[in-house]
N, C-alpha and C positions, 0 to 999 in steps of 0.2 A: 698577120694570119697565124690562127695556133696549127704548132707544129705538133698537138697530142695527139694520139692514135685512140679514135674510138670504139669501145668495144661494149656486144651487147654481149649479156650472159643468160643463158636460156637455163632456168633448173635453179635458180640463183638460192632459194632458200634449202636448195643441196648440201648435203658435204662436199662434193664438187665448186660447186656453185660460191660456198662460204669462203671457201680455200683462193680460190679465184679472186674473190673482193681482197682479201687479203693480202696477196701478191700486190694486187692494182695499187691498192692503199700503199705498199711502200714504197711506191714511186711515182708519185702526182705530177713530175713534170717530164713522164713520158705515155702517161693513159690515164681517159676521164671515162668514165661508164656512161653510155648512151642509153643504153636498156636494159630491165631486170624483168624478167616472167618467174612466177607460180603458178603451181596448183592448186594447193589448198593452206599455204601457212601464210593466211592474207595480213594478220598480224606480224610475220617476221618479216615478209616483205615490204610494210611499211615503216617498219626498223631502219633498213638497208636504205627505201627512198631518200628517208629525214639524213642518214648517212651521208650516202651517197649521192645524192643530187640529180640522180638520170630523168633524161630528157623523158621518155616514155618507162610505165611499168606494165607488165601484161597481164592479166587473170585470166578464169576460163569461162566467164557468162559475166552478164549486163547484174546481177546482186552482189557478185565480188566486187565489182568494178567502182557502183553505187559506195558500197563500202570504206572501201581504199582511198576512196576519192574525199570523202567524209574525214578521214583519219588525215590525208595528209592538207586539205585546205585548210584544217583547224590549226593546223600547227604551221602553214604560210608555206608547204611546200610548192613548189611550181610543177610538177611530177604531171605529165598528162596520162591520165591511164585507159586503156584499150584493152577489149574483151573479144575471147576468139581466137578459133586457130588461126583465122587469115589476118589478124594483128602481129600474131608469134611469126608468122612468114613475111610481115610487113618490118616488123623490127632486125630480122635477122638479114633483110636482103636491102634492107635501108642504103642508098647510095650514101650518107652519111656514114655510117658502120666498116670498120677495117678489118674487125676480127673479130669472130664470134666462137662465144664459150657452148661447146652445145653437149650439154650436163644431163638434159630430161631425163629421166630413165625408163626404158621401157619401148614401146612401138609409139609410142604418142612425139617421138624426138624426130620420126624419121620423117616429116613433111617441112617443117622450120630448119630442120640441118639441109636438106635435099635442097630448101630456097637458097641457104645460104649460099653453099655449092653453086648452082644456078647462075649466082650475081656474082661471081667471082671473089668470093671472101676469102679472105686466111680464116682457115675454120679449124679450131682445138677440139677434135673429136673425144667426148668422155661419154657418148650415148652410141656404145658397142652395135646395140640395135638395130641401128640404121645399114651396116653393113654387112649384118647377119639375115636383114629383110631381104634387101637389096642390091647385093653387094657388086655385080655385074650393071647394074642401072647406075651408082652412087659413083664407081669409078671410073666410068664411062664420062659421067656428067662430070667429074673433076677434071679431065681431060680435054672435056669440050670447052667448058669455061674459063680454064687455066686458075683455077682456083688451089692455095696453096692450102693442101689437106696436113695434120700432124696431130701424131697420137697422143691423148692424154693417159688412158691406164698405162699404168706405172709400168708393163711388161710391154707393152710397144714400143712405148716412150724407149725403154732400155735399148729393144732391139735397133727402133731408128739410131740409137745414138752409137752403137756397135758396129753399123754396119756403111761402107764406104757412102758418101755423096756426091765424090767427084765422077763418081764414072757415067759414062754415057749411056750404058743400059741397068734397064731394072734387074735384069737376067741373073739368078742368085750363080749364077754355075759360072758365069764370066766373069762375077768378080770374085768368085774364088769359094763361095759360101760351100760350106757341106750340109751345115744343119744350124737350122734356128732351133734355139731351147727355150721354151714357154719356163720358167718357173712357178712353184704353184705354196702355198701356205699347208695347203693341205685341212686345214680351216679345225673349229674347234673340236670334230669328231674324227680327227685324224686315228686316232688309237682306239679306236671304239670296236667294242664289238660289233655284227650283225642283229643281235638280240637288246644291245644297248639303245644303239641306231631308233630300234620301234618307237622307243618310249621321248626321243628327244620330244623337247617343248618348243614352244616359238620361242619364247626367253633365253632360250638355250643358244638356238641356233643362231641369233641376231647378236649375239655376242662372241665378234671373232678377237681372235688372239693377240693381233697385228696392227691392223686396221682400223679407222673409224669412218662405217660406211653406212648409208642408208637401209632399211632393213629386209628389204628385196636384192640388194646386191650382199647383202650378208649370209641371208638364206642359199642364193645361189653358188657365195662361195664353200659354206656346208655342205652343199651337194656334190659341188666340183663343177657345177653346169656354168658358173663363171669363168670357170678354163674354157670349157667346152665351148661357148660365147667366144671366151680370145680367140681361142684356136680358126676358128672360122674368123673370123675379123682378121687375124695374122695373115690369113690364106689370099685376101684382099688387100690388104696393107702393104702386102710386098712380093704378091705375084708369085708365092709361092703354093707347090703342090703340098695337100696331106702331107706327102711322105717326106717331104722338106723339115716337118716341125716335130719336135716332140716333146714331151710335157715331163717336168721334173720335179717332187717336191722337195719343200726346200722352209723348211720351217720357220727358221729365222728370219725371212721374208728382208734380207740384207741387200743379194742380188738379186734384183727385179730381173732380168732373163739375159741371154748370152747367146753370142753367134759364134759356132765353131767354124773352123776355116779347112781348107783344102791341105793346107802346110801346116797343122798340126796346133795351129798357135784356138787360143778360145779367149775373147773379149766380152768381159760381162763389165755390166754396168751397175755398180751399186750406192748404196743409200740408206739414212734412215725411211722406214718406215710413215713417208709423209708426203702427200699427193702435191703440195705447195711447189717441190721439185721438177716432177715433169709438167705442174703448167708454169710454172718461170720459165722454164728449159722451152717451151714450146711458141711462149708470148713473146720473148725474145729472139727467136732461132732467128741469124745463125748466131745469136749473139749471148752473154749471159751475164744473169743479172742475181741479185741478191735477191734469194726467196724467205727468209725467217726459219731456216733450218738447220739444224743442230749439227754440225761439225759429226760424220763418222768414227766415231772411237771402236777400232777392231780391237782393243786391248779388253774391253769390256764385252767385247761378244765373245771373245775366247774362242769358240767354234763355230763352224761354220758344218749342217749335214745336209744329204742330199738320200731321197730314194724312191723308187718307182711307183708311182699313183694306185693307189690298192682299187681297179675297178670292177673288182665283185662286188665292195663294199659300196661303192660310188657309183653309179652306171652313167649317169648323166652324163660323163666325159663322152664315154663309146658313143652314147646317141647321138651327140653333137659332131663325131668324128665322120659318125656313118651319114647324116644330116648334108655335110658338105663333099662328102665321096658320089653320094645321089646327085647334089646340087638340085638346079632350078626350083623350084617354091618350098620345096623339102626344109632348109633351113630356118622359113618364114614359117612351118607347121609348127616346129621345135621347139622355136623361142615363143609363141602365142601358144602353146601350149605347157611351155613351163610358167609363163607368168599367170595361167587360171589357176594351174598347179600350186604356185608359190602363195597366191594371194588363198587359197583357200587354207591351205595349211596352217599363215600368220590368222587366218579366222577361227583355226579350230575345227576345221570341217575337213582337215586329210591329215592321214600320217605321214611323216618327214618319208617315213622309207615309200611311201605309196606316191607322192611325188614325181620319180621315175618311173614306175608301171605307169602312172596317165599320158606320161610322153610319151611313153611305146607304143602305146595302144593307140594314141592318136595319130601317129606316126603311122603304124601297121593298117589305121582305117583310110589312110588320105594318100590321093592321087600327085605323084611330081610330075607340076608341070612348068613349063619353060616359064622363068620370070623372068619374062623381058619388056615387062612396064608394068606399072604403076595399079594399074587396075588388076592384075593377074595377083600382084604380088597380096594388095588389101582384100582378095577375096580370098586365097590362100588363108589371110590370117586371119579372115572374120568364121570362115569354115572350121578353122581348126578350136577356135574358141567355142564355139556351140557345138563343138564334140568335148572338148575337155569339160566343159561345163556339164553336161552330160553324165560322163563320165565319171565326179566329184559326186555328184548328187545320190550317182550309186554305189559309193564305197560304207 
């Protein structure tokens, strides 16, 4: 009987996603990949198939599918492929499946991770989303199922590994916490003026300093609204209030974040600059294993700086802050109305600085109401998209 652990990975032809095969691939006699799902890169996903050998691939309609399926019979792959969300929540909640990558980016992650949850998976959270929709339903449902949740961005990842596991409450105060630190890059318009700000390009913005990320998570972290995203995720992740966390940038993007403690002492967790780290760190917990990452040389970073988030310049932080001080569907308005935001901007149809005014405004037009299911929460976000969409059309 094999003793591999299977894992599906959802977002696969992600930087997440890639990073992930990556790891797997260096250790073939402790995980075989059961499933890979796309969007739209039907060509690199049948890359990864011919690779990698999974049992199922997922796409998002019967022409992708037709497709894929074409590309890999020709070449003798055995690959079964399956179209559809209720596919992506068939692969992720598979009794088959031990651990699931859940990479998607965006609201489109939060049905396939929420299954995953559901069926009791060790689930690698890298689709923020999911617990900025629903974050009171999502850790609720980890709880009921005893599903082992663990953060993939790199600033959770930190903080899980800072912060005690042995103790018996999550209670940040009893085991001593004073303040969890989000660390922040501060992204490529850190030094920018306000007048500069206007003119960035998409070219511009999708080009971070640090990082090599998809270009909606790149954009977001030029805004700061990728903190903003942590920040509420963190506030779920570890049962902490707002006033628990606060955000630091930190340019060298070395320390990924740190918990100060009540006795003075502060444990940060750092790194190169390489996500392959916390999903080793997370696909092995509690254990570790070789990720293909470069040995930390502090002799070559010489400094290390740190300074407070310039949020005249950035607003997106504040939204997201004030987003999860409101709670219930509030957070779900924010993030669906940054991603109409974000996607119009990489089109050329908003200014980077105009970005934030449409969250506000979407924000300031829409009702918080209690998100305590599923249907409150996808109407919340379908509302707020046909007001940000609105609101794009008229700048």
């Amino acid at each position: 009987m094999s003793t591999l652990s299977n894992v599906t990975v959802l977002g696969a032809t992600g930087s997440i996603g890639l990073s992930t095969l990556d790891v797997l691939a260096r250790h073939p006699d402790r995980y075989q990949v059961h499933a890979l799902s796309a969007h739209s890169r039907i060509d690199e996903l049948a890359h990864l198939c011919l690779r990698h050998q999974p049992r199922y691939a997922v796409v998002p309609n019967d022409e992708s599918a037709s497709y894929l399926t074409q590309i890999l019979q020709a070449k003798g792959c055995q690959t079964e492929v399956l179209a559809g969300a209720e596919a992506l929540a068939q692969v992720a909640s598979d009794a088959a499946v031990d651990t699931v990558m859940a990479a998607i980016v965006g609201a489109a992650g939060l049905l396939p991770t929420l299954a995953a949850v559901n069926a009791g998976k060790r689930v690698l959270l890298a689709n923020k989303e999911a617990l900025v929709m629903s974050g009171a339903l999502f850790m609720q449902a980890v709880r009921n199922s005893g599903s082992v949740l663990l953060p993939i961005d790199s600033e959770h990842n930190a903080i899980f590994q800072c912060l005690p596991h042995d103790a018996a409450s999550r209670d940040l105060t009893a085991n001593g916490v004073e303040k969890i630190v989000l660390t922040a890059s501060g992204g490529p318009f850190r030094t920018w003026t306000l007048e500069q700000l206007a003119s960035v390009t998409p070219a511009q913005a999708v080009a971070h300093p640090n990082w090599s990320m998809g270009r909606k998570i790149s954009v977001d972290s030029a805004t700061l609204m990728n903190k903003g995203l942590e920040f509420i995720e963190a506030c779920w992740l570890f049962d902490a209030k707002p006033s628990d966390i606060e955000v630091l940038v930190h340019p060298q993007s070395v320390i990924h974040s740190m918990v100060r403690y009540h006795d003075g002492s502060v444990i940060a967790q750092m790194g190169n600059p390489d996500m392959r780290t916390p999903i080793a760190h997370a696909l092995a917990w509690p254990h570790r294993i070789t990720a293909g990452v470069s040995p930390l040389d502090l002799t070559h970073i010489a400094q290390l700086n740190f300074e407070a988030p310039d949020t005249i310049k950035f607003p997106c932080l504040v939204l997201a802050q004030s987003a999860i001080a409101q709670g219930g569907t509030m957070p779900t308005t924010l993030n669906a109305a940054n991603e109409v935001a974000v996607d119009a901007f990489l089109r050329g149809k908003l200014a980077f600085t105009a970005i934030a005014q449409v969250i506000e405004q979407v924000m300031n037009q829409s009702e918080c109401s209690a998100a305590n299911d599923l249907t409150a929460i996808l109407a919340a976000d379908a509302e707020a998209r046909v007001r940000a969409s609105h609101l794009v059309k008229a700048c």
